[in-house]
N, C-alpha and C positions, 0 to 999 in steps of 0.2 A: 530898713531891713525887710526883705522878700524872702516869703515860704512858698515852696513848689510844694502841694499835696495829690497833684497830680498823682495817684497808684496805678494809671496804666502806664506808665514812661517805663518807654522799656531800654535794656540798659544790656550794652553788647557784653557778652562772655568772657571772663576771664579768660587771659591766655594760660596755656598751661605749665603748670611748673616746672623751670628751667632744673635740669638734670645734676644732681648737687655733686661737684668735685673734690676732693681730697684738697686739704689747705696745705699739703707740701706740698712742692712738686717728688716726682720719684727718684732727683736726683740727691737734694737734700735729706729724704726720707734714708735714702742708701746712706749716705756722712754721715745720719743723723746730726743734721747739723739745722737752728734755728732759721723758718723760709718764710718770709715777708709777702709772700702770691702774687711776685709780680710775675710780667712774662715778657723779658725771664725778670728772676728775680735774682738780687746784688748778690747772691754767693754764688749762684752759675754763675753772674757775670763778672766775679772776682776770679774764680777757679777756671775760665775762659771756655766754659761748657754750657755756652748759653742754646746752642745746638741740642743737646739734651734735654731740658728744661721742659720738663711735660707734666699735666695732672692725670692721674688714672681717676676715671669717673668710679663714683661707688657703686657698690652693688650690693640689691637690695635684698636682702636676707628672706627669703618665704618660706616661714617655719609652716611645716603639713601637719594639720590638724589630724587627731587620731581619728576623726568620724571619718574625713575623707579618705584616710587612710584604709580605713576600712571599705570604703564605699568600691574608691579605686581593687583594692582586693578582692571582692565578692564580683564585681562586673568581670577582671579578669579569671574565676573560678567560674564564673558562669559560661566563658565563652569557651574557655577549655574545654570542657563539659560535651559543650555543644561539638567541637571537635572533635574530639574522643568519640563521640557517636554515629558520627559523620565517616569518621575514618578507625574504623577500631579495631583496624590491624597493622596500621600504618604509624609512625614513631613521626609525631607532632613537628618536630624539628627537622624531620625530611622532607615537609612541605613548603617550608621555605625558598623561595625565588623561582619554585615553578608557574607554569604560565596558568592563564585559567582553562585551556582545552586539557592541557596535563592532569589540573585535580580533576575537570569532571570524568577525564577517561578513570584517574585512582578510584574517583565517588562510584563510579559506576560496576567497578570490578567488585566491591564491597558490599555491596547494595544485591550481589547474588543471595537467593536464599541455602542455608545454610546446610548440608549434606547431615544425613544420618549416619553413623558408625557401618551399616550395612548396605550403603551407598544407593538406597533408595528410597527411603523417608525421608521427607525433609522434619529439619529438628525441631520443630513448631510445637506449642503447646493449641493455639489457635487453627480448629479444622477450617475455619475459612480464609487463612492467612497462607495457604500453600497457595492458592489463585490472589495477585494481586487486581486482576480487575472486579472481584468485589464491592472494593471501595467505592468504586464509581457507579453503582450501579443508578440505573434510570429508576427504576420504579420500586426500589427500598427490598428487591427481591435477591436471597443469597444464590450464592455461585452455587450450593447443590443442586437448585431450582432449574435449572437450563435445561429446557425441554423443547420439543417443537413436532409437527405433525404433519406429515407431507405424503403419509400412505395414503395407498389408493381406494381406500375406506371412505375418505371423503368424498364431499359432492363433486360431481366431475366440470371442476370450476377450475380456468388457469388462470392463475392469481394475479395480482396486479403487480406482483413482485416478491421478489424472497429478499430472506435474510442476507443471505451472504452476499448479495449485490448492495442490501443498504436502501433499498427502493419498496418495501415494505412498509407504507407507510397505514394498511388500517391500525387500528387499535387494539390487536392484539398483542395481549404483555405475556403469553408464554412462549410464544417462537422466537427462542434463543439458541445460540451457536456462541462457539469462541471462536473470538474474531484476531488479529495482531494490527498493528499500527496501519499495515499494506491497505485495509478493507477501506473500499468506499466512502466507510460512514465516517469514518475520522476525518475527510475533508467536508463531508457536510457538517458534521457538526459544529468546525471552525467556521461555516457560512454562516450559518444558521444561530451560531453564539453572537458574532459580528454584529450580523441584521438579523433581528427578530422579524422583521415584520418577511422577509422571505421566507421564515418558518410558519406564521399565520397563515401565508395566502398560499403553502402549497397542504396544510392541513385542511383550508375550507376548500382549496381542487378537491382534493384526496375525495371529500365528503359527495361530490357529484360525480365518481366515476362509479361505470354501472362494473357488476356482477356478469363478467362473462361467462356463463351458462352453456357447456357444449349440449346443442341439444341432440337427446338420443333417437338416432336413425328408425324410421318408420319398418323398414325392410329388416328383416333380420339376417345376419353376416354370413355369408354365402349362400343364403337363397336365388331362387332364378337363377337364369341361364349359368351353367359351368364358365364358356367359353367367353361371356363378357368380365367374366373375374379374373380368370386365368388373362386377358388380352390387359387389365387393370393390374395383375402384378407385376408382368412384361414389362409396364410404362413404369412404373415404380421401382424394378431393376433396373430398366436405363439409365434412370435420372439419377439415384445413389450412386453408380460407378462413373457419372459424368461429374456430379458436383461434387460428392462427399468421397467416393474413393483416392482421390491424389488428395486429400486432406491427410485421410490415414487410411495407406494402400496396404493393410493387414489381410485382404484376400487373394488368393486366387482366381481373378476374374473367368479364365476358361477354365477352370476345375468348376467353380461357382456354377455359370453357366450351363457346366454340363450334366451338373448334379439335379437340378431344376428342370432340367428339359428331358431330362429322362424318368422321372419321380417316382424314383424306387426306393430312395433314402428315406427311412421314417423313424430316424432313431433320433429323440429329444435332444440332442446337440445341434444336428443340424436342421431341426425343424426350427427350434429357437431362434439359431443363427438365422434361419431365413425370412422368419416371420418382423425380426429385426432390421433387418435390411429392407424390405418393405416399408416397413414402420417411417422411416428413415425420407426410405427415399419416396414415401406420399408427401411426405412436408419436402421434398426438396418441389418435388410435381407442382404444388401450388395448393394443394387439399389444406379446407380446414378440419375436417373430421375423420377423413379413409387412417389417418394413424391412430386415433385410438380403437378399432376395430382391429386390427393388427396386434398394434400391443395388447388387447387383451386378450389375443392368441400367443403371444409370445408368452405372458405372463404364467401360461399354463405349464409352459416346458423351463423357464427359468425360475421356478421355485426354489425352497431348500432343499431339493429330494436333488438336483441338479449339483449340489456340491456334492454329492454322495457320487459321480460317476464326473470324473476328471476328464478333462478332453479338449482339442483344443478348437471345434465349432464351438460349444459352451461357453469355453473361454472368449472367443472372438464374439458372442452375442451380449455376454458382461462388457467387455469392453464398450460395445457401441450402445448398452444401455444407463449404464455409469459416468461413460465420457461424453455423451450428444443427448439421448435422448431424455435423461431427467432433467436435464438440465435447461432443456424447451420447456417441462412440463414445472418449469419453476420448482423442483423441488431438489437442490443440491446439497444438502447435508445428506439426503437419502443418496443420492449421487455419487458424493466423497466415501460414503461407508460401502456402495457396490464397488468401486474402482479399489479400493483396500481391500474389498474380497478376491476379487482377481487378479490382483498382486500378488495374495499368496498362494492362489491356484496356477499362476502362472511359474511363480518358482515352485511349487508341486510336482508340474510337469516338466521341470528340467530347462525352462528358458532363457535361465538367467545364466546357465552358463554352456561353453560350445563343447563338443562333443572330444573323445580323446584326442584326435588328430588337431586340435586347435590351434599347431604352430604350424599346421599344412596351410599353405595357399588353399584360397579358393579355387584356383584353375586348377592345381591337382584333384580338388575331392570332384571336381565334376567330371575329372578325365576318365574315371575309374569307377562312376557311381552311372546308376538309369537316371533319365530325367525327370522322372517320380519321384525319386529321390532328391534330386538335387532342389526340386521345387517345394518340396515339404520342409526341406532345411529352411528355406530362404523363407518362407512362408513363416517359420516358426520364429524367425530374428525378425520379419517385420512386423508380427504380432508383440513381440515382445517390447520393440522400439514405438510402436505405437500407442501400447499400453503407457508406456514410461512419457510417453508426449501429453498423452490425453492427461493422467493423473498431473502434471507438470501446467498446463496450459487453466487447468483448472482452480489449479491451487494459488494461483499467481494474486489473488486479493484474495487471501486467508491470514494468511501470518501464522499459520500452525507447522508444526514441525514436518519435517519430509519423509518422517518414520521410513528411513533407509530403504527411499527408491530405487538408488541408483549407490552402489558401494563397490567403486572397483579393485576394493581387496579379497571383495567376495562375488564379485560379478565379474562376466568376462565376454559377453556376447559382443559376436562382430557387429559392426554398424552394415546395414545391408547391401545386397552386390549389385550391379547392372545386370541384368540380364541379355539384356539389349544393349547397341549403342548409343540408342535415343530412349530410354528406360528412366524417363523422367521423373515416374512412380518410385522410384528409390533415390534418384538425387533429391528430389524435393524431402522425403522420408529424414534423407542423410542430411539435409539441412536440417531441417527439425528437431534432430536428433542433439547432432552438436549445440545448437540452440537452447535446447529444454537442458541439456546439463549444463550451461551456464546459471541457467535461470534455477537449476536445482540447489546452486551454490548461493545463487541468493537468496530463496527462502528460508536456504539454511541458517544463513546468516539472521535475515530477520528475525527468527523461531529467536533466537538468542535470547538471553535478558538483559547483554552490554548493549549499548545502541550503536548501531553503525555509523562509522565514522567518514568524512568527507574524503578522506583519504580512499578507503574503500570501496565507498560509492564514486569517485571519480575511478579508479583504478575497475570498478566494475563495466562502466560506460565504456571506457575506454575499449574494452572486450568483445562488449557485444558492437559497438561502431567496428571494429576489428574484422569480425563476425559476418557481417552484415556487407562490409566490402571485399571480402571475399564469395561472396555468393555468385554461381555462374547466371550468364546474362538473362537465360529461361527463366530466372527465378526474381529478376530484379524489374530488366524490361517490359512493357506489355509489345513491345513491337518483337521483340524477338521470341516471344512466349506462347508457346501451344494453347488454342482456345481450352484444353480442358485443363491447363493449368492455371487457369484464371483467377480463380479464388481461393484455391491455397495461397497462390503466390501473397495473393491480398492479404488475407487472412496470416501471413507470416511478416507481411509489411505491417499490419494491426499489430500485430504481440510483441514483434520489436520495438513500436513507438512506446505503446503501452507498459512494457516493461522499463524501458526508459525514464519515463513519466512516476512511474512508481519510487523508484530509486531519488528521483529529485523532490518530489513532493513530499516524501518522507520525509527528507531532511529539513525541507520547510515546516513542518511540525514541530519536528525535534528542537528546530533554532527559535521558535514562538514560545514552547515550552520552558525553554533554555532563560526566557526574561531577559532577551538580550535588546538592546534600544538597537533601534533601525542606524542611526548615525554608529553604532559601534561595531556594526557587522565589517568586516572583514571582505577583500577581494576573492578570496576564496566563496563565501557565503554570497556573494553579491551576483557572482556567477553562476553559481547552483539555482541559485533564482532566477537569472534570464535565462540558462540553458534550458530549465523547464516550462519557461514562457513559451520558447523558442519549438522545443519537441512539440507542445499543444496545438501550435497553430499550426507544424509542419503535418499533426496526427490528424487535424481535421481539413485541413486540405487534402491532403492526403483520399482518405475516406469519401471527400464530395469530391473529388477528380474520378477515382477507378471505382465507386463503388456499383453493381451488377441488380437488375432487375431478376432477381432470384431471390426466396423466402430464407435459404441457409446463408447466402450470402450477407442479405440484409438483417437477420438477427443477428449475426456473428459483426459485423460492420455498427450496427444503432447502439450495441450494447459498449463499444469501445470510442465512439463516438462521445454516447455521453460521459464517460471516463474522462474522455481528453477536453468535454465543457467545463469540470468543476475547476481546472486552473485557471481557464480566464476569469471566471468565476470567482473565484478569490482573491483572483488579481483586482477587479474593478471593487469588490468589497474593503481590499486592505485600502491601496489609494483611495479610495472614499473617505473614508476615515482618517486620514492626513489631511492636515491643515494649508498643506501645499502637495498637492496631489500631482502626479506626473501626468500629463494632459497624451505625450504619448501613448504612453504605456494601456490607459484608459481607452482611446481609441483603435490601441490593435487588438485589444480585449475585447473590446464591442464589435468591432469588426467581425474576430472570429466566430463570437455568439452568432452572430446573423445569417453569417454564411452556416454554419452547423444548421441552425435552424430551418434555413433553406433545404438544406439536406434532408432533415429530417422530415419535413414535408413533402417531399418527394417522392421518399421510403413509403410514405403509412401505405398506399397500396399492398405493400409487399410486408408488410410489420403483422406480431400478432396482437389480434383485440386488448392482450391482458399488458403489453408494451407500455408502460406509463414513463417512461426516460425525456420523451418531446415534453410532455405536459410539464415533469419537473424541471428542466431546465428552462423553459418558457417562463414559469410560474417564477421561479431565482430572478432569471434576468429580469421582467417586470418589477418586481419588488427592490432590486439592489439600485438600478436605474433610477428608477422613482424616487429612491431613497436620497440619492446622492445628488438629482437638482434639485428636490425639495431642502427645505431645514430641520427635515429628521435628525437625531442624535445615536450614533450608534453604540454600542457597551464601551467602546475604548474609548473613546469622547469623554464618557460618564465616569471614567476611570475603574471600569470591573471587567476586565478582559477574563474572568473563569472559564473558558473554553468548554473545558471538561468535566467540570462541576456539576455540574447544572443539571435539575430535575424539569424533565419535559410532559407535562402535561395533556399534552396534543396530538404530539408526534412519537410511534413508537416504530423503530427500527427493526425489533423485533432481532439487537443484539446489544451486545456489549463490546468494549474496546478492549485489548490485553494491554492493561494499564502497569505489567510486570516491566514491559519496553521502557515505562516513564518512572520518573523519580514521583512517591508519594507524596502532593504537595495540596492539600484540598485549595489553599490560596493563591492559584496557580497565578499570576499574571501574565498575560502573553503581550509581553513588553515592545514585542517585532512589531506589532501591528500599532501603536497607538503615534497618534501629530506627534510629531515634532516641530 
C-alpha cells in the first residue's frame, strides 16, 4: 500500500458543469405521458414522432436581491439627474438614436446663458458667472479685474508685445483684454500644455530680452533749418501714398497734396490728419524715431476736444491712428476703443448711408454734379469702407463681438467707383471691402456662445476660396501688378491665408476639447486637419516668396508669419506625443519651421527692436524637437491632457480665453492629442 503526500501535485481543473436538461422530452411533457430520456425515447418512438423528440434545457431562475435592486435604481436616478441637467429643456426620450454631433449641437444650444425678463440681464445670481472665462483664469484674478495700460503716460518703451497678439510674455498680471477662442493664445497654450519644457525655455528667452528704450532726440522738434523739415515731411508724404495708401486709399491724394503745399489750412482736423500721415509714412521711410515726434504733434489736435467738432479730416486721422498706428506702438486695446470711436463719428457724419438719390447710378450723379463734388462723395465711401476694413482686419484674433460694423438693414453705402480705368486704389478698396464682410460674418459667428460647426467652417472656406478666385489679375499676379500695388496685394494674400487658418485651427481646438480619440475622428475632421496643415505651409511660403524690404511691409508680413508657425508647431508637438507618429507629416512641419525661420532672419533688418515673434518661434522649435528625439514624456503620455486648466507660473499672456465658446469642464482631457 502507497501514500502520495506530495501537496504540490497539482491536479487539472474540473470541467465545467454539463448544462442540466428537462427529464421529459417536450413531446411527452405535451401527452403528459411517462418518458424514459432516451433519444428518442419509446413513446416518440411508439407515437412515430421520434423527429420531435427534444429536451428544453432549463433555465436558471435569478431572483434580484432587494440591495441590488436598489443599487441598480439609485445609478439609474443618478444618471437621469445628470441628464436632466445636461439638457433641461429637452425631453430625455428625444435623445434617443441621435448621433453624438446632434447632442453636442442640443448641449450646446443649452449651455446659453439664461436671458432676463427685460432681455438684458442675464438671470444669474453669481456677478461673476455672466463671463464664463472666469473659471479659467491664470492667476486666481476675477473677470471684474481686467485691466491694462497702454497710455502714452508710460515710459516711451515699445513693448516686446501685447495682449491681443499673445506675445506678451513679461510678468505682468494686470494687462488683461477679453480674448474668444480666434486669439493666438489659445494655440499656444495647447503648445505649451503638450511640452512644458517649450514654455520654460521661451520664459528664460523672455528673461534676456532688453528694454527697448526710444531714446529722446537731442534737438528739439522743429528747431533749425525750416527747409530741411519741410524737404523731411515731403519724403514722409511720398512714401505713405506709395506703401500705405492702396492699403486704405481713404484720401484724396491731389486734394492732399494740394492742401500741404499751399499751407493755409490750420484748422485741427486737418492738421491732425496731416501730422498722421507723416507719422505713418516716417515708419514706412525706414525711421526709427521721426514718428514719434509727429505723433506727439498729432496728439495735440486728436484729443477729446476733437470729438466735440465732427469732420471728416478728424475722422480720417482716427482711422489711421486706431487702425495702423497703435497698433505699431503695441498698444491695441487702446487701438480697438479709437477705431469704435470713429465708428460712431463716422455714422454721425452720415457715412453709413448714401445720399437721397441712392438708386441713381453713379454715372448720373457725376453727369450733373462739379468734380468737387463728385470727389468728396467718393472720398466719403472710401473713408467709410476703409474704416469698416481697418476695424475688421483688426479684430480678426479677438473673438469679440462686431458691435454692428457693418448692418445692411441699416447701412447702405456703395462700395467705391473707378474713377479712372486703371483706378486700382478702388479695385483693390473693393476687394477688401467684399473680403472684410465675409470675415465680418465670421467674427460674428465666433462672438457666439454655440461653437461653430464644420459645416459652417467648411461652407465659410468655401467663400472666401470663392472670393479670392475671383479677384482681378492686378490683385493676385505680381507679374501683372502695378509696383505700388505691391503690398496691399501681399498684405490681402496674408489676411486671406490667415483667415483661413483661423477658421481650421479653431476647430482643432474645439475637437481636442471635444475628448474625441484620434482613431475616432471622422473624414470630415481628418481633413480640417490637413486643409490647415496645408494653408500653413501655403501661408509661409507664400510670405518668404513675395515678401518686400520695406518696414510696413515687414511688420505686417513677420506678424502673420508667426501665425502661420504655431500650426506646424502643433503639428510636430501632437505627433510627438503619438506612439507611432507620422514621420511625414513631422518633416513637412519641420521643414516649414525652417524655411519661416529663414525668413525671419532676413526680415530683422527691416523688424522693430520690440518684434519678439523670431525669438518665440525659435525658442518652440528648439524645445519641441529636442523634446521628441530625446525620452522626454509629454502631459498626454503622462495621461493629463488639461490644456486649459492650468495655472502658469512663468508665463503671463497678459489675457484670458473666452471660455463661454467651451463647455465648463475643469477635467478637460484633450483625448485628440494623446498615443494610440
Amino acid at each position: 500500500m502507497f501514500h502520495n503526500f506530495n501537496s504540490h501535485q497539482t491536479t487539472s481543473p474540473s470541467p465545467p458543469a454539463p448544462a442540466r436538461l428537462n427529464k421529459s422530452c417536450s413531446e411527452c411533457t405535451r401527452r403528459k405521458v411517462k418518458c424514459d430520456g432516451g433519444h428518442p425515447c419509446s413513446s416518440c418512438t411508439y407515437y412515430k414522432v421520434s423527429h420531435l423528440c427534444s429536451y428544453r434545457q432549463r433555465n436558471k431562475r435569478n431572483a434580484v436581491s432587494r440591495s441590488t435592486l436598489e443599487e441598480v435604481s439609485e445609478r439609474l436616478r443618478s444618471r437621469t439627474e445628470i441628464l436632466e441637467q445636461l439638457f433641461p429643456t429637452t425631453i430625455i426620450d428625444e435623445l434617443i438614436g441621435k448621433t453624438r454631433d446632434e447632442l453636442l449641437d442640443t448641449l450646446r444650444v443649452t449651455v446659453v446663458p439664461k436671458v432676463g425678463t427685460d432681455g438684458l440681464n442675464p438671470s444669474t445670481e453669481d456677478p461673476e458667472a455672466v463671463d464664463d472665462s472666469a473659471q479659467v483664469s491664470e492667476n486666481g484674478e476675477p473677470t471684474a479685474d481686467r485691466q491694462w495700460d497702454e497710455s502714452s503716460h508710460q515710459p516711451p518703451v515699445l513693448q516686446a508685445g501685447d495682449d491681443i497678439n499673445a506675445i506678451n510674455l513679461a510678468t505682468d498680471h494686470h494687462r488683461r483684454s477679453y480674448l474668444g477662442v480666434t486669439s493666438i493664445s489659445a494655440i499656444l497654450r495647447a503648445v505649451f500644455r503638450l511640452c512644458p519644457s517649450a514654455k520654460h525655455r521661451v520664459a528664460e528667452q523672455a528673461k534676456r530680452w532688453p528694454v527697448n528704450t526710444i531714446q529722446p532726440q537731442s534737438i528739439p522738434f522743429l528747431s533749425g533749418d525750416l527747409g530741411s523739415h519741410l524737404l523731411k515731411e515731403q519724403r514722409c508724404i511720398d512714401f505713405y501714398f506709395e506703401h500705405v495708401h492702396p492699403i486704405v486709399p481713404m484720401l484724396d491724394e491731389d486734394d492732399f497734396r494740394m492742401s500741404y503745399s499751399l499751407g493755409e489750412r490750420r484748422d485741427p482736423g486737418w492738421l491732425g490728419l496731416l501730422n498722421m500721415v507723416i507719422t505713418i509714412g516716417s515708419i514706412a521711410s525706414g525711421s526709427d524715431t521721426l514718428h514719434e515726434q509727429y505723433y506727439e504733434q498729432a496728439r495735440t489736435f486728436l484729443d477729446l476736444d476733437s470729438f466735440g467738432a465732427g469732420n471728416l479730416e478728424s475722422l480720417q486721422a482716427l482711422c489711421l491712428l486706431g487702425g495702423l498706428y497703435l497698433h505699431y506702438r503695441n498698444a491695441p486695446n487702446m487701438a480697438y476703443a479709437v477705431l469704435g470711436a470713429a465708428h460712431r463719428v463716422a455714422i454721425a457724419l452720415g457715412l453709413h448711408r448714401e445720399s437721397r438719390r441712392r438708386n441713381t447710378s453713379t454715372t448720373e450723379i457725376q453727369g450733373d454734379a462739379t468734380p468737387t463734388k463728385v470727389n468728396r462723395l467718393e472720398t466719403k465711401r472710401r473713408t467709410w469702407w476703409s474704416l469698416f476694413c481697418l476695424d475688421t482686419w483688426a479684430s480678426m484674433t479677438l473673438g469679440r463681438p462686431t458691435c454692428g460694423r457693418w448692418e445692411p438693414t441699416t447701412m447702405d453705402t456703395l462700395l467705391p467707383s473707378l474713377v479712372t480705368e486703371d483706378d486700382h486704389m478702388a479695385t483693390s478698396l473693393c476687394a477688401s471691402t467684399k473680403f472684410c464682410i465675409i470675415c465680418n460674418r465670421i467674427q460674428g459667428r465666433f462672438a457666439q456662445f454655440n461653437r461653430l460647426t464644420i459645416a459652417e467652417a467648411v461652407a465659410f472656406d468655401q467663400e472666401l476660396q470663392a472670393w479670392y478666385a475671383s479677384l482681378p489679375p492686378v490683385l493676385r499676379s505680381p507679374a501683372n501688378s502695378p509696383s505700388r500695388l505691391t503690398i496691399a496685394r501681399e498684405f490681402m494674400r496674408n489676411r486671406y491665408l490667415n483667415i483661413r487658418l483661423i477658421l481650421m485651427r479653431s476647430l482643432i481646438l474645439y475637437l481636442a476639447h471635444s475628448r474625441i480619440q484620434k482613431s475616432q475622428l471622422g473624414n470630415e475632421e481628418l481633413r480640417i486637419i490637413e486643409t490647415c496643415r496645408v494653408v500653413a505651409g501655403e501661408a509661409i511660403d507664400s510670405i518668404a516668396l513675395y515678401w518686400t524690404p520695406n518696414r510696413i511691409h515687414v511688420w505686417n508680413s513677420g506678424w502673420y508669419l508667426f501665425q502661420a508657425c504655431m500650426v506646424p508647431l502643433l503639428s510636430i508637438v501632437i505627433e510627438s506625443s503619438r506612439s507611432d507618429p507620422n514621420a511625414e507629416s513631422l518633416t513637412s512641419a519641420r521643414a516649414s519651421l525652417i524655411k519661416a525661420l529663414e525668413t525671419f532672419s532676413e526680415m530683422k533688418p527691416w523688424m522693430r527692436a520690440s518684434d519678439r515673434g523670431p525669438d518665440i518661434v525659435a525658442a518652440i522649435y528648439e524645445a519641441i524637437t529636442g523634446e521628441a528625439e530625446g525620452a522626454g514624456r509629454t502631459p498626454s503620455q503622462d495621461g493629463d491632457s488639461n490644456f486649459f486648466g492650468w495655472y502658469d507660473e512663468q508665463l503671463t499672456f497678459g489675457t484670458e480665453l473666452d471660455w463661454g465658446s467651451f463647455l465648463t469642464d475643469e477635467d478637460f482631457q484633450g483625448a485628440l492629442f494623446t498615443a494610440q
